[in-house]
N, C-alpha and C positions, 0 to 999 in steps of 0.2 A: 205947551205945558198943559191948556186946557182939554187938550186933544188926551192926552197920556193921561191923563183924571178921568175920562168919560170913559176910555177905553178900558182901565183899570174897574171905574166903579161898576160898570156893565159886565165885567167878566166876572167880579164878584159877587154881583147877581145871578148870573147865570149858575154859579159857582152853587150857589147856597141854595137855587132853586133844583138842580138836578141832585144833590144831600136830601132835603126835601122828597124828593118823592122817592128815591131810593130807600128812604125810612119806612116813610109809611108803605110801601109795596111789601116789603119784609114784615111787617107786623100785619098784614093779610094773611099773607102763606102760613102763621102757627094756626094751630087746632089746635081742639082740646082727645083729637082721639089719639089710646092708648093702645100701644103694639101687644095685642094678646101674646104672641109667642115671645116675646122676652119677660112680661109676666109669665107666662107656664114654666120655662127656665128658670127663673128665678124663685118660685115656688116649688118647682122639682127641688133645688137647690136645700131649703127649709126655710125660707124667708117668710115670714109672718107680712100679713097685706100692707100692715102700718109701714113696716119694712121695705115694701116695693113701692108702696104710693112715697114716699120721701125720696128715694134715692132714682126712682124718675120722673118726680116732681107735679102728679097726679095727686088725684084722692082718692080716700079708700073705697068710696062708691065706685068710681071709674075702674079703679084694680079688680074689684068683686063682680065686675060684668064679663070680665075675661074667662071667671071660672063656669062659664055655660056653655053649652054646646055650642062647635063652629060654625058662623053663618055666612062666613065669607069666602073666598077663594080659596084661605090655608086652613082648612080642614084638620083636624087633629084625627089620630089614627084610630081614635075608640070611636071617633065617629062614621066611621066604616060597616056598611052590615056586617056581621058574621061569614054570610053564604059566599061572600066570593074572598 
């Protein structure tokens, strides 16, 4: 019986320690950075900043950095020279 109690309290260590780090691993991976192209969509749209920081859970500082020239990989189309 005391075998089936160790066995038992050990698995639920085990149990609560791999919960444990599975949490905190996840709460590593968010950011705070904000997908410029579903802000430009959603501004295309007529959504007001207050409007887009709320409903993807930013601020309106973070939303207002979106509207500047692309500097990353997804490039927007104005930001193209003209010549070619």
């Amino acid at each position: 019986m005391a075998d089936a109690l160790r066995k038992l309290g050990m698995t639920a260590a085990l149990g609560t320690l791999i919960l444990a780090a599975g949490i905190s691993g996840c709460s590593s991976m968010t950011t705070d950075h904000v997908d410029c192209n579903v802000v430009k969509l959603q501004a295309e749209s007529g959504r007001t900043d207050a409007e887009i920081a709320s409903a993807i859970g930013a601020s309106e500082a973070d939303v207002a950095k979106c509207h500047g020239p692309a500097t990353s990989g997804n490039k927007a189309a104005d930001a193209v020279p003209s010549a070619y």
